[in-house]
FIDREN-780617 format. One record per residue (C-alpha): x, y, z; residue in one letter. Coordinates in steps of 0.5 Angstrom, whole numbers, padded with zeros to 4 digits, always signed. Layout:
BEGIN
XYZa ...
//
This chain:
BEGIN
+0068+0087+0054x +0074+0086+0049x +0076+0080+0052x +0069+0077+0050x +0069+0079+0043x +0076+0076+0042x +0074+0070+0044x +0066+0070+0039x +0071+0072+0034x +0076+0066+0036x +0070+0062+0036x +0067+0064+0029x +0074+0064+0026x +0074+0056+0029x +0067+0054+0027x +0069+0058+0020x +0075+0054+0018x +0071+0047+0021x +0067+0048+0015x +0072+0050+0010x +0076+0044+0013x +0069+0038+0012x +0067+0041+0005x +0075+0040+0003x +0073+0033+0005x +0067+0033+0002x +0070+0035-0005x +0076+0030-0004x +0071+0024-0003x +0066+0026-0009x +0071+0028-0014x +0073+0022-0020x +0068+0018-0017x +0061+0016-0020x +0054+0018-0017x +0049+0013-0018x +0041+0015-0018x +0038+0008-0019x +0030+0007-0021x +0026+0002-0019x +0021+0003-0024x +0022+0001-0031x +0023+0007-0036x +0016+0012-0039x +0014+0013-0031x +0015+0019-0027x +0019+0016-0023x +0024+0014-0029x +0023+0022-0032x +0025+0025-0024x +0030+0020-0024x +0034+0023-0030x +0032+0029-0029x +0035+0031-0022x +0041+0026-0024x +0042+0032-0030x +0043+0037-0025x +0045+0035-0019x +0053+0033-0020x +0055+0040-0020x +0052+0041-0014x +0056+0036-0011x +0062+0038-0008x +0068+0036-0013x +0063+0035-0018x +0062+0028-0019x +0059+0024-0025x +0052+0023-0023x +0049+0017-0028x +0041+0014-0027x +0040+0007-0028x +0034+0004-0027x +0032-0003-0023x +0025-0004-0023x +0022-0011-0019x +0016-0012-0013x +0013-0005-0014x +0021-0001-0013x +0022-0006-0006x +0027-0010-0011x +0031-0003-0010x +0029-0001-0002x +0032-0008-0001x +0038-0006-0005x +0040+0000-0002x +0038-0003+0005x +0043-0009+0005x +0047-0009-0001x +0048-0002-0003x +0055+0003-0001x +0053+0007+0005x +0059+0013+0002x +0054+0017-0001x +0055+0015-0008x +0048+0011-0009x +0041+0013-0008x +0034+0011-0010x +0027+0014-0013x +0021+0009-0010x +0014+0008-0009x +0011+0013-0006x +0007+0009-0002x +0015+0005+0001x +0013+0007+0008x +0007+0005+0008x +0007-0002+0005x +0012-0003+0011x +0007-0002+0016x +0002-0006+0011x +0007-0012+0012x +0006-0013+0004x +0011-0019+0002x +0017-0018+0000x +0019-0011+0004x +0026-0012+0008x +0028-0005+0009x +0025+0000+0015x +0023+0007+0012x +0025+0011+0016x +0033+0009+0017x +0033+0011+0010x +0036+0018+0009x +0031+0022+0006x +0035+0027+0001x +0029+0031-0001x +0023+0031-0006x +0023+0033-0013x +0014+0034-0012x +0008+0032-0010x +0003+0028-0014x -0004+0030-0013x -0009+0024-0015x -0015+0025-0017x -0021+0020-0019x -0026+0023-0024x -0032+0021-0028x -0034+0021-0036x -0038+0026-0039x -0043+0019-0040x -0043+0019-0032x -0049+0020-0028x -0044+0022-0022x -0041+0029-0022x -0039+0031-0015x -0037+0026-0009x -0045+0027-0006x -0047+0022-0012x -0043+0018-0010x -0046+0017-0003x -0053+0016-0007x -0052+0011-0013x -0047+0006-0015x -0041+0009-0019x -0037+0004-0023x -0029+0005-0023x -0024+0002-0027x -0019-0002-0023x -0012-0003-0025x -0010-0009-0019x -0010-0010-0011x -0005-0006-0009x -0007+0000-0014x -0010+0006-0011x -0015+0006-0016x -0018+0000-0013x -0015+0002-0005x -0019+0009-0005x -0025+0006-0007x -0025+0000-0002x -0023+0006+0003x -0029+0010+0002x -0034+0005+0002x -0033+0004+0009x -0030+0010+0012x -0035+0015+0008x -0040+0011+0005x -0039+0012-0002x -0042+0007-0007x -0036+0005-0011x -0037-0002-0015x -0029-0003-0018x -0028-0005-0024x -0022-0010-0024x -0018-0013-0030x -0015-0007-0032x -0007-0006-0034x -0006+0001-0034x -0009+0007-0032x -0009+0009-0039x -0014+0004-0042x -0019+0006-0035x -0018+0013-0039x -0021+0010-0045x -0027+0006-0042x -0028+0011-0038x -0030+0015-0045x -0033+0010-0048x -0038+0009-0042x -0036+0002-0040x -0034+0005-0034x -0036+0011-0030x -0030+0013-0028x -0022+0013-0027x -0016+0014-0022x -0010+0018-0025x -0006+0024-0024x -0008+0030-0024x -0002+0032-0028x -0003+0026-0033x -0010+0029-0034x -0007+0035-0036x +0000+0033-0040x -0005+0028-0045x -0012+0030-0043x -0012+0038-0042x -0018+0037-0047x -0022+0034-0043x -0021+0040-0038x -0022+0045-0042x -0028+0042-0045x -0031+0040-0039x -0031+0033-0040x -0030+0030-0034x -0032+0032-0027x -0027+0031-0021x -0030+0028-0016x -0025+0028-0010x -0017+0028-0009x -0012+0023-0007x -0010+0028-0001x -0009+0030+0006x -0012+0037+0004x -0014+0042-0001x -0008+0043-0006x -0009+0051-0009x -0009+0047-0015x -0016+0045-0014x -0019+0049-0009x -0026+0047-0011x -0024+0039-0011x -0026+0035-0004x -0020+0031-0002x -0019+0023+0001x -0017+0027+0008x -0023+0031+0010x -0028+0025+0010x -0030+0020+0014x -0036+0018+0018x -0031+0019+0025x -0024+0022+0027x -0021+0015+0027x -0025+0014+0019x -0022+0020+0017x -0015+0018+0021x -0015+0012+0016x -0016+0016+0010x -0011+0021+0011x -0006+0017+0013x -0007+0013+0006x -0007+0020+0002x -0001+0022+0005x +0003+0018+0000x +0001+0023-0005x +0006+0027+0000x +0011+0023-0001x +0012+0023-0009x +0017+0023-0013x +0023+0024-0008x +0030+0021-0007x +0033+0016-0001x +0040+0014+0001x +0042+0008+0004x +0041+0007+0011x +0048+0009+0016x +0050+0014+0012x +0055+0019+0016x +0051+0025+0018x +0056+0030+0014x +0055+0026+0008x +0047+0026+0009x +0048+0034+0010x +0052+0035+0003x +0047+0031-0001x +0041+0034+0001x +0045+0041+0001x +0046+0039-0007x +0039+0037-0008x +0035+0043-0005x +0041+0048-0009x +0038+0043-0015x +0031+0046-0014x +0034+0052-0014x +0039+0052-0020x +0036+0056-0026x +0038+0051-0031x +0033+0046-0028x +0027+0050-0026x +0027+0052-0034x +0027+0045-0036x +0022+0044-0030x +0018+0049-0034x +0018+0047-0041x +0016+0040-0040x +0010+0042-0036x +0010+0037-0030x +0009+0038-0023x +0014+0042-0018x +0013+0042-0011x +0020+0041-0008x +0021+0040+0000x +0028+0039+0003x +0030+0033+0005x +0029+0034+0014x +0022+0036+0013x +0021+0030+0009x +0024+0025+0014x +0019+0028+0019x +0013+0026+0014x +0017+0018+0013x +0017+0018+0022x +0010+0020+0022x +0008+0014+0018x +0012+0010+0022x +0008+0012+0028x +0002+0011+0026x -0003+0007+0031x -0003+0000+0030x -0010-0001+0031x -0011+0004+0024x -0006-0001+0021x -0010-0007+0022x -0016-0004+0020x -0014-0001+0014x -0010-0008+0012x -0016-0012+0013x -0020-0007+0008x -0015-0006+0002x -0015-0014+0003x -0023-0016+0002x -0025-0018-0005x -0028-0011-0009x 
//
């Protein structure tokens, strides 16, 4: 009996000095150099204010407590960067990317330009997620999701590859909605303004924009929430139907669910592909202390934006669930978001 504990406490001292030792070697590589976060879109978006907002706090989370600077490069829907980190970028931990929430499944879609596998980036971890909503003015007729299976709802539509115009073409044929898009729109903030001047029923944005510019509206009950871009019900809007739970059969609401699973995503951070474990396993370490660390929770509270975290390996699994989706259900969904409005 005692020979045994000597050797657990033998085995405890090792396994003790190898972490000491492989966070020595972690310090010594991070120390004097430069991370940097790159985001692959241009400044005044979500993506650009995560990006500046983790690069503020993650570096002395770091081991050795790097220099951690933002840089932005947008291009192609952010694919310019995934395509950077995949092919170009160091693979030493001292690059890292924010991208389209939609990145793996524009993969699977075959959208031109996509160079980069999803699931071999390493996924650190997620700043949010993003609840999407699409809603009608106070000029609508349409006030829940049941009117617009009834009568046609007009929806201002911002491109192709938008879900403003992605959702409603899947709603029409996997729910039966009658949503009639819009087109011509360059942003979701003049869908807003026609929406409340009545040229358009109604418009697709972020519920945490809706709150940040337009809490009025809320407060005053001048938009009606029709359904969320979701997978489920948020607790933030319990009362709101999501994208996931409709459809006609399994396979509709499969397709649905799978198109709302990128507000799952959000607003999260990758590292290039062939990473070493150990290095992967520092960064996520230091990202999920940045989402506890005092300093940034009171930024994240004083600005008022959304804040729903998810470590870096739970992220991985999502990103590999995509991946294995049915290909039949990739086909028909790519063939509907194809189709003319």
């Amino acid at each position: 009996m005692a020979k045994h504990r000597i050797f657990q406490l033998m085995a405890g001292l090792l396994a003790l000095g190898a972490l000491n030792a492989q966070a020595q070697t972690q310090e010594s590589f991070f120390k004097g150099r430069t991370v940097s976060i790159y985001i692959g879109f241009g400044g005044g978006g979500s993506y650009d204010f995560y990006g500046h907002l983790i690069a503020r706090h993650i570096g002395k989370h770091i081991p050795g407590n790097p220099t951690v600077v933002a840089q932005s490069m947008p291009g192609a829907g952010s694919f310019k960067l995934a395509n950077w980190l995949t092919s170009i970028a160091p693979k030493d931990g001292t690059a890292m990317g924010i991208v389209s929430q939609a990145a793996a499944l524009e993969e699977l879609l075959g959208s031109p330009g996509v160079q980069y596998k999803a699931r071999d980036f390493a996924w650190i971890g997620r700043a949010t997620s993003v609840i999407e909503i699409m809603m009608t003015g106070e000029k609508a007729k349409a006030k829940t999701i049941d009117d617009a299976f009834k009568s046609e709802v007009m929806i201002g539509g911002t491109g192709p590859g938008s879900p403003s115009e992605g959702y409603p073409k899947l709603l029409n044929a996997a729910a039966g909605t009658k949503f009639k898009i819009i087109a011509g729109y360059p942003a979701s903030a003049e869908v807003l303004l026609a929406m409340e001047k009545g040229e358009v029923d109604a418009a697709f944005t972020s519920y945490g924009s809706l709150q940040a510019y337009h809490q009025d509206w809320l407060d005053q009950k001048k938009v009606s929430l029709l359904v969320q871009g979701t997978v489920a019900r948020t607790h933030e809007l319990p009362d709101v139907p999501a994208v996931g739970e409709l459809g006609k059969t399994p396979e509709d609401r499969r397709m649905l669910q799978l198109y709302a699973s990128t507000a799952d995503i959000g607003r999260s951070f990758i590292a290039p592909p062939g990473l070493p474990p150990e290095r992967i396993a520092t960064l996520r370490a230091a990202f999920d202390a940045t989402m506890n660390d005092p300093e940034f929770r009171a930024e994240v509270t004083r600005v008022k934006v959304e804040f729903h975290p998810m470590p870096g390996a739970e992220l991985q699994k999502l990103i590999e669930a995509t991946a294995n989706t049915p290909p039949e259900i990739i086909a028909r969904m790519k063939g509907l978001l194809q189709e003319a409005k």
